[in-house]
PDBQT receptor file of N, H, CA, C and O in Angstrom, charges set to zero:
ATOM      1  N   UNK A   1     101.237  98.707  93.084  1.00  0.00    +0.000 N 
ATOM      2  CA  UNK A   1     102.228  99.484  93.795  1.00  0.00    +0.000 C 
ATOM      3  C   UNK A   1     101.519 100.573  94.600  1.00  0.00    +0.000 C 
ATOM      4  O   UNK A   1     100.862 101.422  93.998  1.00  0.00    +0.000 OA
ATOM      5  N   UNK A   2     101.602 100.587  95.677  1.00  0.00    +0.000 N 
ATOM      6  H   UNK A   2     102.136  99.897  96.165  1.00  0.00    +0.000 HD
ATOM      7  CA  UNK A   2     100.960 102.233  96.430  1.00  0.00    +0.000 C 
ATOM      8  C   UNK A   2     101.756 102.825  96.110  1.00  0.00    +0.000 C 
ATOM      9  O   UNK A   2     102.903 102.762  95.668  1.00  0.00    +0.000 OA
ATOM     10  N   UNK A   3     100.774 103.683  96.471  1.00  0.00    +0.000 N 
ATOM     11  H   UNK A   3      99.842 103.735  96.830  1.00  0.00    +0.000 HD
ATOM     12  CA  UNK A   3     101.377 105.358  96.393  1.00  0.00    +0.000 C 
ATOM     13  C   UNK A   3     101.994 106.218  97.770  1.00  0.00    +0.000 C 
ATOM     14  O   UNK A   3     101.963 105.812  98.932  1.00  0.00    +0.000 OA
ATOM     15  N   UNK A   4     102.333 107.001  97.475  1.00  0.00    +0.000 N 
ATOM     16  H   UNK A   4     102.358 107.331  96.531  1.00  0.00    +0.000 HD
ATOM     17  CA  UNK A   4     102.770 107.746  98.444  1.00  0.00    +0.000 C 
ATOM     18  C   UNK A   4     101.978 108.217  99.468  1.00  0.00    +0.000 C 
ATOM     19  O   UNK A   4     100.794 108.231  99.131  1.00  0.00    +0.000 OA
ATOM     20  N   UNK A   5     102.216 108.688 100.815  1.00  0.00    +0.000 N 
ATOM     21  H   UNK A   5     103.178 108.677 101.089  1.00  0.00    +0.000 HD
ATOM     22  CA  UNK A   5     101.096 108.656 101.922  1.00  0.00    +0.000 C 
ATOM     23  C   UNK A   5     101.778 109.744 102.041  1.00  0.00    +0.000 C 
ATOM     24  O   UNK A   5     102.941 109.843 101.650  1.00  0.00    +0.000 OA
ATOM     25  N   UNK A   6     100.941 110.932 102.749  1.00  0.00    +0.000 N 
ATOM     26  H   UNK A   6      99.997 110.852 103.067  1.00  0.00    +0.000 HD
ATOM     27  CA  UNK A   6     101.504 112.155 103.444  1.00  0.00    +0.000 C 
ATOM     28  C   UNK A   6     100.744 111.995 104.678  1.00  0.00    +0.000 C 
ATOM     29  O   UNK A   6      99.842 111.158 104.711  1.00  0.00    +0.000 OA
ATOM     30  N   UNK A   7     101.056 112.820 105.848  1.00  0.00    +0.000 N 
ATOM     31  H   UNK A   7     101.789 113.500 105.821  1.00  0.00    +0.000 HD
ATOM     32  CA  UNK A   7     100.612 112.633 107.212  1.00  0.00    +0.000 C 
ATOM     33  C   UNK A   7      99.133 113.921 107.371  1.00  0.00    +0.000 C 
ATOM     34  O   UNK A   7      99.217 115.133 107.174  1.00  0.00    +0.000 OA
ATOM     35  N   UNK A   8      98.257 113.364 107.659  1.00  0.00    +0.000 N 
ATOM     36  H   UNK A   8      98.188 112.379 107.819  1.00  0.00    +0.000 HD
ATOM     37  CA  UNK A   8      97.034 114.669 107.848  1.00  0.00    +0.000 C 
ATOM     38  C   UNK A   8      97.490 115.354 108.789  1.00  0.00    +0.000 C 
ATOM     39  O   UNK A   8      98.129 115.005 109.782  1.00  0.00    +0.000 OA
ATOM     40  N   UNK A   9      97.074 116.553 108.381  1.00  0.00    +0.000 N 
ATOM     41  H   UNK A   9      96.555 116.836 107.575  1.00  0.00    +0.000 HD
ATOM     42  CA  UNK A   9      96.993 117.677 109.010  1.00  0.00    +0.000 C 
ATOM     43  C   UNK A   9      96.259 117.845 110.297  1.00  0.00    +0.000 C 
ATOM     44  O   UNK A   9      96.334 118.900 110.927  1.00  0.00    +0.000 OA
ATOM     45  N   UNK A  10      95.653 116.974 110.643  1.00  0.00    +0.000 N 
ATOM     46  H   UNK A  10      95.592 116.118 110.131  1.00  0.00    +0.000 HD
ATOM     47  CA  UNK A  10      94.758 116.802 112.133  1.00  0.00    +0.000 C 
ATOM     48  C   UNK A  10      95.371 116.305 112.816  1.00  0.00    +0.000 C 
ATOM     49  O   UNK A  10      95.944 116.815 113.779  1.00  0.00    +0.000 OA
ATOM     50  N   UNK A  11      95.401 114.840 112.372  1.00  0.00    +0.000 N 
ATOM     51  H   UNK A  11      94.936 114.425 111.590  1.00  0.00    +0.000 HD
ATOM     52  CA  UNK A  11      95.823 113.833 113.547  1.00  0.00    +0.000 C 
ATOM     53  C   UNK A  11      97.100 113.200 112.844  1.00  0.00    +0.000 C 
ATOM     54  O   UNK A  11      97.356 112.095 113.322  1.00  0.00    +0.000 OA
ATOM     55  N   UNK A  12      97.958 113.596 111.852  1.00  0.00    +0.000 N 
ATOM     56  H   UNK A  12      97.750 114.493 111.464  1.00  0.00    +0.000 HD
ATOM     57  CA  UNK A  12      99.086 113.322 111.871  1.00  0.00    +0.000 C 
ATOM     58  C   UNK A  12      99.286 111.779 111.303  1.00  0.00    +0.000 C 
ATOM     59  O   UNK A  12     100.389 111.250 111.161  1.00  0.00    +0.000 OA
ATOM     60  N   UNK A  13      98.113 111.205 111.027  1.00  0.00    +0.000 N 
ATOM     61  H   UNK A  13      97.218 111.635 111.141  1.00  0.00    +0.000 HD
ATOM     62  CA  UNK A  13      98.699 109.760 110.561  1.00  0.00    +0.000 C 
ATOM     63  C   UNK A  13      98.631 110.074 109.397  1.00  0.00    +0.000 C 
ATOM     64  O   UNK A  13      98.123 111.109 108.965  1.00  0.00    +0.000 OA
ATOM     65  N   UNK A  14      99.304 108.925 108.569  1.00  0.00    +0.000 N 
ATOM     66  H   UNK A  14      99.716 108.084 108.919  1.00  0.00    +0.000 HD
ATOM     67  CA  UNK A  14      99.842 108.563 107.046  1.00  0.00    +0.000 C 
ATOM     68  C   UNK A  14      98.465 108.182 106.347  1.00  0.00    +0.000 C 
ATOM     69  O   UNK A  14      97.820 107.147 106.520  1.00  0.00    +0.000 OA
ATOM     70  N   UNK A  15      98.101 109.470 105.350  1.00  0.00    +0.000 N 
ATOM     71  H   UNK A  15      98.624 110.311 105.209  1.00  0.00    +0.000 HD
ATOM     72  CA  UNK A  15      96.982 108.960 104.168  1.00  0.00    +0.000 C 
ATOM     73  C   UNK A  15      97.311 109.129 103.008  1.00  0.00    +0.000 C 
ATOM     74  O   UNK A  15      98.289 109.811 102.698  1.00  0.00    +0.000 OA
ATOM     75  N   UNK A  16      96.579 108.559 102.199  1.00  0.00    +0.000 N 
ATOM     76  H   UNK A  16      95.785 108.006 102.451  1.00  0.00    +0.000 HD
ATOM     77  CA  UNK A  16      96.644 108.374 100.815  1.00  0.00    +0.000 C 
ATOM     78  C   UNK A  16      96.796 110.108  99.939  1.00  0.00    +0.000 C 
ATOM     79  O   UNK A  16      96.040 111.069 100.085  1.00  0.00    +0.000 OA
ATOM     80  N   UNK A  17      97.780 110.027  99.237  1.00  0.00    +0.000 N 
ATOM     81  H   UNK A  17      98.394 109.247  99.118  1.00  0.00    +0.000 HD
ATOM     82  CA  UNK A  17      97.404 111.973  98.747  1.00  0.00    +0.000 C 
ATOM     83  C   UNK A  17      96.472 112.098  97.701  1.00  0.00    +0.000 C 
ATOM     84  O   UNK A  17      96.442 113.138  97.043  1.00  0.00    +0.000 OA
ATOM     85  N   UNK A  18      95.571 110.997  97.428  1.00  0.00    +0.000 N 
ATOM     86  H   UNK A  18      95.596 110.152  97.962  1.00  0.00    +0.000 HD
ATOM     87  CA  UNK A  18      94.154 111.860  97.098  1.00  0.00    +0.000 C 
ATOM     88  C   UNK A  18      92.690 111.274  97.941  1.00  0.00    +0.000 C 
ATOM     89  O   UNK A  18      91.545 110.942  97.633  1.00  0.00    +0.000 OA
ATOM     90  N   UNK A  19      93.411 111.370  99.003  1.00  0.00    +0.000 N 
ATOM     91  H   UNK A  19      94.341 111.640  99.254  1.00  0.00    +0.000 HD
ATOM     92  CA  UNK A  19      91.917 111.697 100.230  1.00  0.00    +0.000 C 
ATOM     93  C   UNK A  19      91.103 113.042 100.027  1.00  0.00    +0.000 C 
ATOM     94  O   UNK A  19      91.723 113.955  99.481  1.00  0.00    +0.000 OA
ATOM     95  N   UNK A  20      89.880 113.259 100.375  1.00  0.00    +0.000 N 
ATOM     96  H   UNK A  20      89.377 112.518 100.818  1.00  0.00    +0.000 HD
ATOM     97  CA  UNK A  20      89.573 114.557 100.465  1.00  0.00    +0.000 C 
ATOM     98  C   UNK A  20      88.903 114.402 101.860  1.00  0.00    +0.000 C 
ATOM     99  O   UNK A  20      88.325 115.446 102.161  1.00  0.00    +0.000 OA
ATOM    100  N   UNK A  21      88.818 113.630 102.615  1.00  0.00    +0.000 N 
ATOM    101  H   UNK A  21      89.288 112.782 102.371  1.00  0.00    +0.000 HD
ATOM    102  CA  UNK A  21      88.382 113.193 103.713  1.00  0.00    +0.000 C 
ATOM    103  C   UNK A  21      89.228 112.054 104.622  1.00  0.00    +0.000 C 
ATOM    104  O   UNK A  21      89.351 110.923 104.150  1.00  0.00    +0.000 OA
ATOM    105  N   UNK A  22      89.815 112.382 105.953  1.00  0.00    +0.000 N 
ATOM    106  H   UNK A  22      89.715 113.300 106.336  1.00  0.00    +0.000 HD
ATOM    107  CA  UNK A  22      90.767 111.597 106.209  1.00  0.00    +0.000 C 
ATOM    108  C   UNK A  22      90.189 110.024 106.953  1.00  0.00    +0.000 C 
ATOM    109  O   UNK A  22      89.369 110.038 107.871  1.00  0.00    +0.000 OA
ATOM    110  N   UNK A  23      90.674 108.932 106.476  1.00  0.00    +0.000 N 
ATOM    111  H   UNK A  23      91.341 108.921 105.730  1.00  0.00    +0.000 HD
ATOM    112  CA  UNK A  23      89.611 108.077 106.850  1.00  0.00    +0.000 C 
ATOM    113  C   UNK A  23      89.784 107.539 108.464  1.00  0.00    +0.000 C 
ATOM    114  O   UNK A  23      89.197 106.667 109.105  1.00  0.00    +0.000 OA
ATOM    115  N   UNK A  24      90.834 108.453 108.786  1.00  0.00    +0.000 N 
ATOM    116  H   UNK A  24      91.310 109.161 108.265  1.00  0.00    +0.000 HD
ATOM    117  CA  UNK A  24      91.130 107.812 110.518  1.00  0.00    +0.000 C 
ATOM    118  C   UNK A  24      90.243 109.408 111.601  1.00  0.00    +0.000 C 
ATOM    119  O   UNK A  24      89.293 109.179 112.350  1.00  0.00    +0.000 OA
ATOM    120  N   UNK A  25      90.664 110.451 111.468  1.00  0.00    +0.000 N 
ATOM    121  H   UNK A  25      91.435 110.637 110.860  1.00  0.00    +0.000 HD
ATOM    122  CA  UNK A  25      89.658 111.132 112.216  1.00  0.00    +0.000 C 
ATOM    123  C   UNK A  25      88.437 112.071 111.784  1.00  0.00    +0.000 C 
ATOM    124  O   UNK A  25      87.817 112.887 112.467  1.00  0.00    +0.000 OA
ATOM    125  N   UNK A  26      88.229 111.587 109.996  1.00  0.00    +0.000 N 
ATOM    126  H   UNK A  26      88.732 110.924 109.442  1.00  0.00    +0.000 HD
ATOM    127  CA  UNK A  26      87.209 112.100 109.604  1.00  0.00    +0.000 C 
ATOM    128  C   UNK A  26      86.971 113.611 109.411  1.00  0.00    +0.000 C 
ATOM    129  O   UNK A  26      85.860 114.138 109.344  1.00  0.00    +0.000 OA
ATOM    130  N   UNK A  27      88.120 114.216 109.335  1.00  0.00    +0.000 N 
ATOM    131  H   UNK A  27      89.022 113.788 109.390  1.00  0.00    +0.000 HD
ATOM    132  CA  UNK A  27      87.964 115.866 108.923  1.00  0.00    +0.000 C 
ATOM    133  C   UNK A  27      88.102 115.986 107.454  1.00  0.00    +0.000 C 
ATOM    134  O   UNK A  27      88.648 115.112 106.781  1.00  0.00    +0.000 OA
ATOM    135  N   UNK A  28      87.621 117.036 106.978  1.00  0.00    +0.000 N 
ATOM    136  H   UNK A  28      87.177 117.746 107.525  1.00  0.00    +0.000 HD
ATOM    137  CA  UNK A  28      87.842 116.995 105.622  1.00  0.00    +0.000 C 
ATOM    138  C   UNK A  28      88.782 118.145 105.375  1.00  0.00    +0.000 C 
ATOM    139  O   UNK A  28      89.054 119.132 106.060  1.00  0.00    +0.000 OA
ATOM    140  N   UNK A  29      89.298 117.632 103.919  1.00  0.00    +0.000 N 
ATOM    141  H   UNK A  29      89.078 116.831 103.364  1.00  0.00    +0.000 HD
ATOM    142  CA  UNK A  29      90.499 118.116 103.112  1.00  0.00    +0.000 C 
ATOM    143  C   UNK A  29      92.111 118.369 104.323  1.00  0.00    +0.000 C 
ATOM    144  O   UNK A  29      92.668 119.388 104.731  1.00  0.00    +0.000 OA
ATOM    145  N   UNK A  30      92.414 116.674 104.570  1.00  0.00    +0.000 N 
ATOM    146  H   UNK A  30      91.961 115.846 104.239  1.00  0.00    +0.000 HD
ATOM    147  CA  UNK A  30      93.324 116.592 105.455  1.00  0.00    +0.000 C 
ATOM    148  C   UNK A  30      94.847 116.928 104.692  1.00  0.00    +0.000 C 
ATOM    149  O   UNK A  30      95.969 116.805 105.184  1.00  0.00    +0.000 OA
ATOM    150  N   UNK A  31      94.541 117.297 103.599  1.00  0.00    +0.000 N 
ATOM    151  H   UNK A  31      93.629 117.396 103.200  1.00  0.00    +0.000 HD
ATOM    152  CA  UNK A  31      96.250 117.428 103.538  1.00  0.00    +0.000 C 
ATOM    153  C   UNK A  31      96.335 118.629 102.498  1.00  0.00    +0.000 C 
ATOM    154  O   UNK A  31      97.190 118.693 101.615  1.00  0.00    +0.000 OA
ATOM    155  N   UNK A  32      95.393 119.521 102.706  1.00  0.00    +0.000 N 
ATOM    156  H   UNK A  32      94.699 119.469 103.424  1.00  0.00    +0.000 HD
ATOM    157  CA  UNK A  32      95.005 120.866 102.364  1.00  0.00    +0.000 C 
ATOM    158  C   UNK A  32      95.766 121.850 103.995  1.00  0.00    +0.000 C 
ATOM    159  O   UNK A  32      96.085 121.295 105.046  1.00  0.00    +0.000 OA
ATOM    160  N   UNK A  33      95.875 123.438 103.684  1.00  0.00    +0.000 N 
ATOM    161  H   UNK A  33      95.615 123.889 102.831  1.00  0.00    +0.000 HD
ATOM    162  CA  UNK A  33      95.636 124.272 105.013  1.00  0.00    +0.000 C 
ATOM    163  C   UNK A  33      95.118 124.179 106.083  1.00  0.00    +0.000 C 
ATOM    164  O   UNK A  33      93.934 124.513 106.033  1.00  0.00    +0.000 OA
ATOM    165  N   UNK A  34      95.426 123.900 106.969  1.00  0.00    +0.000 N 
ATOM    166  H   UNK A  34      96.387 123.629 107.009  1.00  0.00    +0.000 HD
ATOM    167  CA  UNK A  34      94.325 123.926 108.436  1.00  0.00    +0.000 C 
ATOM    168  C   UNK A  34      93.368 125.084 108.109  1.00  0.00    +0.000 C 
ATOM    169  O   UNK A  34      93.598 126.164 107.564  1.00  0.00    +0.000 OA
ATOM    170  N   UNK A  35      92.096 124.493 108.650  1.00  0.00    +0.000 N 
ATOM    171  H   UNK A  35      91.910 123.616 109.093  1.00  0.00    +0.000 HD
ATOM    172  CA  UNK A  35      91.410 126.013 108.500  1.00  0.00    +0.000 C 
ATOM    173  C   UNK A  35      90.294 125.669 109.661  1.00  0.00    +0.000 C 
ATOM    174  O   UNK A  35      89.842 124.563 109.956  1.00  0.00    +0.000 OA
ATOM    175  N   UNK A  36      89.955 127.098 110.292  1.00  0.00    +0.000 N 
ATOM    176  H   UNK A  36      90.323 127.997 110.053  1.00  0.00    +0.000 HD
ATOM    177  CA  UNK A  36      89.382 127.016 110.993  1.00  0.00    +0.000 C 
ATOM    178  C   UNK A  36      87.693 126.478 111.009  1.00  0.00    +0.000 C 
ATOM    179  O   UNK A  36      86.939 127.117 110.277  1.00  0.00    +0.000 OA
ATOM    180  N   UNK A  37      87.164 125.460 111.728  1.00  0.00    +0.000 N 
ATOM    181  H   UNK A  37      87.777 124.941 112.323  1.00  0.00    +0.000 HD
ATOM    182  CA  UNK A  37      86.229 124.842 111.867  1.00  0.00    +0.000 C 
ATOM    183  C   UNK A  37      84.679 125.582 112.348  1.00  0.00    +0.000 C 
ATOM    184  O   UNK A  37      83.661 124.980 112.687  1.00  0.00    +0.000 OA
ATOM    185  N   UNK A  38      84.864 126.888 112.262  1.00  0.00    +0.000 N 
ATOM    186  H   UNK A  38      85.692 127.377 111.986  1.00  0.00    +0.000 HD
ATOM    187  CA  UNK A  38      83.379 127.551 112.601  1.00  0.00    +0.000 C 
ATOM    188  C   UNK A  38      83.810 128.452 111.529  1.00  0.00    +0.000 C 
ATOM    189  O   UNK A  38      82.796 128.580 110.842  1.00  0.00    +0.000 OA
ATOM    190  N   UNK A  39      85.071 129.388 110.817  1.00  0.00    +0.000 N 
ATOM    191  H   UNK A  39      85.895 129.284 111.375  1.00  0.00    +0.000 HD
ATOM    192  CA  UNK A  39      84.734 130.185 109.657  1.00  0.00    +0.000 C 
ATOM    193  C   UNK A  39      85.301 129.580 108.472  1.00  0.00    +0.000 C 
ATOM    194  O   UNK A  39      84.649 129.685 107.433  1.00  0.00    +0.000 OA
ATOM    195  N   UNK A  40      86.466 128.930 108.450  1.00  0.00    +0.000 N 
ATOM    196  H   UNK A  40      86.995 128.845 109.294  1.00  0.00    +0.000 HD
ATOM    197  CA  UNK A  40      87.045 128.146 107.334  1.00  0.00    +0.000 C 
ATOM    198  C   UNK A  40      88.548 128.750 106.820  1.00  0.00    +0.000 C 
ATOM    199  O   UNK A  40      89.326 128.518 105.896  1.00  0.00    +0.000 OA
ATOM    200  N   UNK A  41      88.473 129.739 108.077  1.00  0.00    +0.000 N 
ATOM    201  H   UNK A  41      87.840 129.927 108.828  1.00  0.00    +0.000 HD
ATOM    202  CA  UNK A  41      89.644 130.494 107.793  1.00  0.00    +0.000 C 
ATOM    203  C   UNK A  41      91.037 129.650 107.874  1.00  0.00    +0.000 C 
ATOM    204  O   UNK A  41      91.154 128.625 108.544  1.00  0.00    +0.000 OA
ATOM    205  N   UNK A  42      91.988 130.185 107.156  1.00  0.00    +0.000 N 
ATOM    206  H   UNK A  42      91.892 131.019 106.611  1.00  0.00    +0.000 HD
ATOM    207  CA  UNK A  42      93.424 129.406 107.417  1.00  0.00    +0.000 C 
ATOM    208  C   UNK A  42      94.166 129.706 108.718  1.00  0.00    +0.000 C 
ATOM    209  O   UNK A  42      94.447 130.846 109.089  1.00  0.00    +0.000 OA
ATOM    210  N   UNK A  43      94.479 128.511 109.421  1.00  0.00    +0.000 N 
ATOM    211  H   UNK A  43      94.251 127.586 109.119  1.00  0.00    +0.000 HD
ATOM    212  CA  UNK A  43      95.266 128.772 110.108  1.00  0.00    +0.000 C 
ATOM    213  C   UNK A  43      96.362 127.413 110.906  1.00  0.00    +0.000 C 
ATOM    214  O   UNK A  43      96.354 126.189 110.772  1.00  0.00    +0.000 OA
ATOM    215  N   UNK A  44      97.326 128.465 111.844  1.00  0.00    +0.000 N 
ATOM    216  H   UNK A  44      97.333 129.459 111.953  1.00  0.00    +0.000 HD
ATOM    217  CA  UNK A  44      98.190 127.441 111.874  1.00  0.00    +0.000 C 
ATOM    218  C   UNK A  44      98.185 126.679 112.786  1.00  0.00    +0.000 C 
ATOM    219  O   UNK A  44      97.376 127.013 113.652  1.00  0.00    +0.000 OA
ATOM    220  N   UNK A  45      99.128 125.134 113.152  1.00  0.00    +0.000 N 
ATOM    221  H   UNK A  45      99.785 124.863 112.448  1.00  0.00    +0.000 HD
ATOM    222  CA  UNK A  45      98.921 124.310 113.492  1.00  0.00    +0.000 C 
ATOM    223  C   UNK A  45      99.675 124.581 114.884  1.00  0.00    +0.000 C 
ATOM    224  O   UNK A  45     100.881 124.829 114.902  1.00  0.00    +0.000 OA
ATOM    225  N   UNK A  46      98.874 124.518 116.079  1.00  0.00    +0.000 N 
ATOM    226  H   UNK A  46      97.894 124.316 116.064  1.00  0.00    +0.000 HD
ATOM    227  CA  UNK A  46      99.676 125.304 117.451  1.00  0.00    +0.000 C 
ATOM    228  C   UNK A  46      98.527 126.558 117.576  1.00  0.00    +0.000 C 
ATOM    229  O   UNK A  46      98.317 126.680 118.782  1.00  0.00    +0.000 OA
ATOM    230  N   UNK A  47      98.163 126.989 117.243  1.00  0.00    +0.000 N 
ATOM    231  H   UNK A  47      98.333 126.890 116.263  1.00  0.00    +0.000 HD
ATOM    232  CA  UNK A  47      97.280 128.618 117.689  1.00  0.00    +0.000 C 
ATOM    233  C   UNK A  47      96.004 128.290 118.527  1.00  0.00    +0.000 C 
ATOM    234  O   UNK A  47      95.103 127.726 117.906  1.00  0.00    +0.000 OA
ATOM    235  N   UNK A  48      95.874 128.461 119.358  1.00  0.00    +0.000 N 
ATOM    236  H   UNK A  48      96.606 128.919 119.862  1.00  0.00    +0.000 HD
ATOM    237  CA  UNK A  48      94.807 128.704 120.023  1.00  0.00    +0.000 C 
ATOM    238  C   UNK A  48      93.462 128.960 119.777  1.00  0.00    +0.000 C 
ATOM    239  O   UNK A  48      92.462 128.388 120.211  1.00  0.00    +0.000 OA
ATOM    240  N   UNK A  49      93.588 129.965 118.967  1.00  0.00    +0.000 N 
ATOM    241  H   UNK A  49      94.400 130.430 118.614  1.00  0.00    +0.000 HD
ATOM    242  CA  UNK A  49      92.052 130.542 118.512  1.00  0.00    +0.000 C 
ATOM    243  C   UNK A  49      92.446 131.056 117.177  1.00  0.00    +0.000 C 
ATOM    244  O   UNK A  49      93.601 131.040 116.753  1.00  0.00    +0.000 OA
ATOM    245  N   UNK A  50      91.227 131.596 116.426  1.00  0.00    +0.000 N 
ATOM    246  H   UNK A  50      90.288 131.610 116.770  1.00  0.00    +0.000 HD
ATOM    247  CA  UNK A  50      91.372 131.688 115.032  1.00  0.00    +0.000 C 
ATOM    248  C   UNK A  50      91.580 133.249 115.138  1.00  0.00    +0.000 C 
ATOM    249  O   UNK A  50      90.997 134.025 115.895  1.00  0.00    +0.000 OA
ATOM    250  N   UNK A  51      92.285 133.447 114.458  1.00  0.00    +0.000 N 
ATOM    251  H   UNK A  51      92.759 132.816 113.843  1.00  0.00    +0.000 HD
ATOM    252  CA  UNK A  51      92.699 135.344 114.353  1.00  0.00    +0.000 C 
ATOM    253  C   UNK A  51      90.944 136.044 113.483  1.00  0.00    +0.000 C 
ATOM    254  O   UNK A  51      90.419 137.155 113.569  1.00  0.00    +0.000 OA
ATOM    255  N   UNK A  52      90.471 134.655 112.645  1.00  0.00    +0.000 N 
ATOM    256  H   UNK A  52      90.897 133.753 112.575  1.00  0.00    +0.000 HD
ATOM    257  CA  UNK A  52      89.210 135.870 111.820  1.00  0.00    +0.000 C 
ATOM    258  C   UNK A  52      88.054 135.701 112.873  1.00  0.00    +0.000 C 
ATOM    259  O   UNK A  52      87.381 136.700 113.129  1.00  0.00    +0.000 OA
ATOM    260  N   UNK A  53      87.836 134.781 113.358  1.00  0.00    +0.000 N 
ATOM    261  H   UNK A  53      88.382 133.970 113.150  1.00  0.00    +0.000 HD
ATOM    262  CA  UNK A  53      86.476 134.852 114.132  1.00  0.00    +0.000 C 
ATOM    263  C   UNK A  53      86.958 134.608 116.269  1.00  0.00    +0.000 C 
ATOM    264  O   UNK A  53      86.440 135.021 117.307  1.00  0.00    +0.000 OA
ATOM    265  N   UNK A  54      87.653 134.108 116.078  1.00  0.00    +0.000 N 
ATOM    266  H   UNK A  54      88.073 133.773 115.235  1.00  0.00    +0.000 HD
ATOM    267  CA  UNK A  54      88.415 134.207 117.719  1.00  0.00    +0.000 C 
ATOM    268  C   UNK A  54      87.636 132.805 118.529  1.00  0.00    +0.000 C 
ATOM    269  O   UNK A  54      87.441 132.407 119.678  1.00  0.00    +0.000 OA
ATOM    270  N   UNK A  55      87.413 132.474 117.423  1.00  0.00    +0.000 N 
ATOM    271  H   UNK A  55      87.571 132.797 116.490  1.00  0.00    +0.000 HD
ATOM    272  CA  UNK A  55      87.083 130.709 118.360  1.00  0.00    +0.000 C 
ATOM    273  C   UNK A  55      87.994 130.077 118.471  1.00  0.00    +0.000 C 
ATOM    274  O   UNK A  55      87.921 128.980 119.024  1.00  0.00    +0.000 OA
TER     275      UNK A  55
């Protein structure tokens, strides 16, 4: 029986909920917080730049 799929947080397709790595665009901890990719900070999905480091 599968399991339930939730949609990643990147690219929005349907993965398995114990990925820790999404196997379609390869970011890790896809169905964790967005967080920003140069400090690791949290943030949200739509923002421009990161409020802790401004990338």
């Amino acid at each position: 029986m599968p399991g339930y799929q939730h949609p990643c947080r990147y690219c929005d397709q349907f993965i398995s909920t114990d990925s820790n790595v999404c196997p379609l665009c390869g970011r890790v901890n896809p169905l964790g917080p967005l967080r920003c990719q140069k400090c690791q900070a949290p943030i949200q999905k739509g923002w421009k730049s990161c409020p802790s480091c401004c990338r």
